[in-house]
N, C-alpha and C positions, 0 to 999 in steps of 0.2 A: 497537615490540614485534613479537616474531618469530611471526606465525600460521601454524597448519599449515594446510594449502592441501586443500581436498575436491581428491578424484579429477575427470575429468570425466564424464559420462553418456555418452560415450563410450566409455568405457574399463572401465564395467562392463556385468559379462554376470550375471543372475540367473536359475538352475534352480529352480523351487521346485512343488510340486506345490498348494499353497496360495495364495502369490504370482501364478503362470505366470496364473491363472484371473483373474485379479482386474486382471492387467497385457490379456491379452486383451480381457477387456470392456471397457476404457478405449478400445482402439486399435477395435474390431470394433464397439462399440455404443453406448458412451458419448458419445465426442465428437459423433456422427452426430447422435444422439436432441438433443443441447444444440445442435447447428447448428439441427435444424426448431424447437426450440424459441425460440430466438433470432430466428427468421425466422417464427416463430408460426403454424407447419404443423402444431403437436399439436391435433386436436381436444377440447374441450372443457378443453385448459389455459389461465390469466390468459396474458392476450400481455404479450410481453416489449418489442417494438417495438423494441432496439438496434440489430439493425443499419436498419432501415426510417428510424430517425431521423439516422443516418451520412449513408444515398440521400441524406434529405430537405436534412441540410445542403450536402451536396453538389449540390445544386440540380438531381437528377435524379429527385428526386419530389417532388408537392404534399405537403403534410399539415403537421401543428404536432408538437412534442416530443411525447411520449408516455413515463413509466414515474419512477421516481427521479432525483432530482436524482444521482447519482453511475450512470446506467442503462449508462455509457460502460465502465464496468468490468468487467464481464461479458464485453463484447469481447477487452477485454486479457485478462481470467483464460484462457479459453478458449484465445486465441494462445497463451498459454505453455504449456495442456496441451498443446496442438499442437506445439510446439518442444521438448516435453521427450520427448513422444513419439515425434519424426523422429529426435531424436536418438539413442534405439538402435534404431531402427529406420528406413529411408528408406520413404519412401510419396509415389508422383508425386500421386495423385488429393489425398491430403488437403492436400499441400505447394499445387497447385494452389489448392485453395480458402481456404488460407492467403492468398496470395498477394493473392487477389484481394479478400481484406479490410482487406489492409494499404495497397493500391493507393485502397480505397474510403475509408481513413481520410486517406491523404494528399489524394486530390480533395476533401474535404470539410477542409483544412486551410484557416485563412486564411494570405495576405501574411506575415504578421508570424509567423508561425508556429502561433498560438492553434490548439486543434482542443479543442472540450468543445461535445456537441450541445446541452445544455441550456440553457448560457452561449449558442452561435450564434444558438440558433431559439428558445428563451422570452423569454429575458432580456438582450439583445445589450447594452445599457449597462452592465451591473451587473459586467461581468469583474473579478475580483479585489477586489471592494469588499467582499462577505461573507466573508472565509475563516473566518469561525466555523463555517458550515453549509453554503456553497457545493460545497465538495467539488471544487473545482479540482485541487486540488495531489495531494488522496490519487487522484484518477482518474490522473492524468497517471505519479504511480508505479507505478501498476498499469500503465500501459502504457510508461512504461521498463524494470520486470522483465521484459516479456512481450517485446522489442523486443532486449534484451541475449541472454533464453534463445535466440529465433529465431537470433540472430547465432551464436552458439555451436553450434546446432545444425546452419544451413545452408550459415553463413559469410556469406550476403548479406546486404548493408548499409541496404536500402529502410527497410525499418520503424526501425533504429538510426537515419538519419537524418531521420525524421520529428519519432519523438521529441526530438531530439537540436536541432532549429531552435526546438520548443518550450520545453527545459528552458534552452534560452540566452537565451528572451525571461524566462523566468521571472528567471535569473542577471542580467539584466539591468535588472529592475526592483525586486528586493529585495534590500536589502545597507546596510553601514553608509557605503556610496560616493556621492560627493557626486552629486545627480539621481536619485539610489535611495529607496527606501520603507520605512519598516518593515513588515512583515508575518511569517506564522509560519501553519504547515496547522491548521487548525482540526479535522481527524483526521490525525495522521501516519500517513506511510506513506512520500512521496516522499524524506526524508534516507538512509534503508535504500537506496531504486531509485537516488539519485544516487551513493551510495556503490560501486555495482554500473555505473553509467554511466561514473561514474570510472577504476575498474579493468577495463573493456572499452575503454573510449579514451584513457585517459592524460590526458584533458585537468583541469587543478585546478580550475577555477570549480568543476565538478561537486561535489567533495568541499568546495573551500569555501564553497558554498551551503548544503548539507548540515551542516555545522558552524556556521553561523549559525543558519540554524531553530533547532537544536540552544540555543546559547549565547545568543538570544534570547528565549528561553522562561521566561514567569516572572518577567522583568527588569523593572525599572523601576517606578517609583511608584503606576504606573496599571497594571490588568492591561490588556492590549489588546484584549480581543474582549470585551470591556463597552467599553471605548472607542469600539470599532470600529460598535455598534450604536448608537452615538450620533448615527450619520450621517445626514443627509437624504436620504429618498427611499431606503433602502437595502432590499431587498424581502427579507420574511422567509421562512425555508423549513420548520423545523418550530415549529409552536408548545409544544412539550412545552418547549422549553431556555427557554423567555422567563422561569424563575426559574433563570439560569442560575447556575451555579459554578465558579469556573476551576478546581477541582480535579475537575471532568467532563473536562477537557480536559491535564489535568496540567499547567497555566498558573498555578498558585496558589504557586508558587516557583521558583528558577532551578535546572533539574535537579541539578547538584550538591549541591544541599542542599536535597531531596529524599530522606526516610530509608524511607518508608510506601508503597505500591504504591496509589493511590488513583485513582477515576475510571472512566472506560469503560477496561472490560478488553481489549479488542483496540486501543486508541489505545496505551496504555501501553505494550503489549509489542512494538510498533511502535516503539514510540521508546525501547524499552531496547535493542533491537536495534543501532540506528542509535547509540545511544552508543557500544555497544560497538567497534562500526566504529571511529567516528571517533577511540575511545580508542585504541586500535592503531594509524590512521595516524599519529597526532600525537604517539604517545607521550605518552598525559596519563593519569596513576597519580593524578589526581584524578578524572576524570570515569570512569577504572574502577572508582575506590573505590565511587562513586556508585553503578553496576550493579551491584559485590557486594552492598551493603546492601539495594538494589531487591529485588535477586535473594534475599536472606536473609529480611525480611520475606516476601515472595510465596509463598516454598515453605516456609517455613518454619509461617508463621501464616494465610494466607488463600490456601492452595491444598485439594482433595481429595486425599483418597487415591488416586483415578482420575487426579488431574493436571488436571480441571479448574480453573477458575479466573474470576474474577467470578460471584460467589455471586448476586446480584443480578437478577433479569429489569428491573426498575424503573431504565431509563436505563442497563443493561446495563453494572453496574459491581462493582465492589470493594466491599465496604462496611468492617468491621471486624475486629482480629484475631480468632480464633476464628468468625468468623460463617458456618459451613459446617453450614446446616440438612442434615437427611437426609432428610429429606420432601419436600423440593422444591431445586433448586438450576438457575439459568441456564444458567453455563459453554458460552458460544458454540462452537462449534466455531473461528472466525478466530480465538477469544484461544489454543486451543491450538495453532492453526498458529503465530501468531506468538509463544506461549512456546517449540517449539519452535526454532524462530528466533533468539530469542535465546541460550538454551541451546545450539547448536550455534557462535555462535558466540563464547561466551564459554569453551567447552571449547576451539573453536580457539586461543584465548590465553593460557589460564589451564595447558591439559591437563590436567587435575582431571577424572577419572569422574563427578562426582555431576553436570555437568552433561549428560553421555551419560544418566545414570538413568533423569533428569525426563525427558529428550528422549525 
């Protein structure tokens, strides 16, 4: 399928009297304030302890984990405002301390590639055994998008191949290949970032890793992440999910058939995203069908007038058609990024306005 191609963030220049102010405070005060706060210099805010647990794994400071099991992502998001920022604009000082974050995530990588503080320093056995709750796969996409923007921005390749020894240990331990595992992210996010890893290196595992997760989802007799908890010794992380449903996780059938938008609202739209990708690389006028119908219920029956979306605070989901109280409503701000997301790129395929609208 022929997609149109965004501009790069190079190549745009935006005057706006509204905008200009809002792009300033990003570059002049924003990222700044989220550095001390990362590094837990704001007085009297919660510490965030990311990058202090990066040091820790890196074996240049004592101390134990500290913050969310996914606390690694915050890193990444932040790099990519950093990357998206250098990019229309250069800046030594902030590209500096870029740098020397990404340097801090590589000393703190293992051998084999692995890099997740919480996996290193809490729970060093349990690598990959929970992806219901773990939050391996969704951190590690956040810091392949943040590692792809960088490379696009500065050109240099450091953090591309950081990520890049990780997502090959990944490739190489789930797939339907003989010595391989079944597995699948317990929040999506990484089949979007490998579809973006793909198209910055050329290399296919990428994309055909990404189209497994994908075409393993939902499959088979057993769902797998009630399978998965069946494991000995496997350490739990939230206790809210222990009456779990795999329609929390959009596990309750094989995406294509799939008709209903159902589940945590920012996993969902994560992973209609990533279909749509991989419908366009592959040419599959099935699993596109799939995103229109996604896409048709979504905005059609269980979105706001505002464009939010997951009506729900209670496990931060979907619930039913019509179900968009006016007195109270969820609508995370990630599920609109990532409906926007989808929507930009299903307009890239389809060229259809209505998905500019939503977006």
């Amino acid at each position: 399928m022929e997609k149109a191609r965004p501009v790069s963030l190079k190549e745009i220049r935006i005057r706006d009297n509204f905008w200009d102010k809002y792009r300033r405070l990003v570059r002049e005060e924003i990222l700044k304030y989220q550095w001390c706060a990362m590094n837990d210099q704001i007085e009297g805010a919660p510490k965030s302890h990311c990058i202090e647990n990066f040091r820790i794994a890196a074996g240049e400071k004592q101390g134990e984990f500290y913050g969310a099991v996914f606390q690694d992502s915050d890193v990444a998001k932040w790099l990519e405002a950093v990357a998206y920022t250098l990019a229309e604009k250069p800046d030594k000082e902030l590209k500096k301390l870029a740098d020397s974050v990404i340097e801090l995530i590589g000393r703190a990588q293992e051998p084999d590639g692995y890099f997740n503080t919480y996996f290193i320093l809490k729970e060093p056995g349990q690598r990959f055994r929970n992806l219901r709750e773990g939050h391996e796969l969704y951190t590690l996409g956040h810091m392949i998008e943040a590692a792809v923007a960088y490379k696009r921005a500065t050109g240099e390749k450091r953090f591309l191949e950081i990520v890049q020894k990780m997502a090959d240990l990944v490739a190489n331990t789930f797939g339907v290949e003989e010595g391989k595992r079944m597995g699948m992210p317990g929040h999506q996010e990484i089949e979007l970032a490998l579809m973006k890893l793909y198209e910055e290196t050329g290399k296919e595992s990428y994309k055909e890793l990404a189209k497994y997760f994908i075409d393993v989802r939902g499959c088979g007799n057993r769902n797998y992440f009630l399978e998965e908890m069946k494991q000995k010794d496997v350490k739990r992380i939230f206790p809210e999910l222990n009456d779990y449903r795999p329609e929390y996780s959009q596990s309750h059938l094989p995406v294509r058939k799939q008709r209903t938008a159902e589940g945590h609202a920012v996993r969902a739209v994560y992973m209609y995203a990533a279909m749509a990708d991989i419908a366009a690389e592959y040419d599959d006028e099935e699993l596109l069908g799939a995103c229109e119908t996604l896409w048709n219920n979504m905005v059609h029956r269980r979105m706001y007038v505002t464009g939010g979306i997951g009506s729900s605070g209670i496990l931060e989901r979907f619930t039913a058609d019509y179900d968009l109280p006016n007195d109270y409503n969820y609508c995370e701000s990630c599920a609109s990024i990532g409906l926007a997301f989808f929507a930009r790129r299903m307009m890239q395929i389809t060229k259809k306005a209505k998905y500019v609208e939503v977006m």
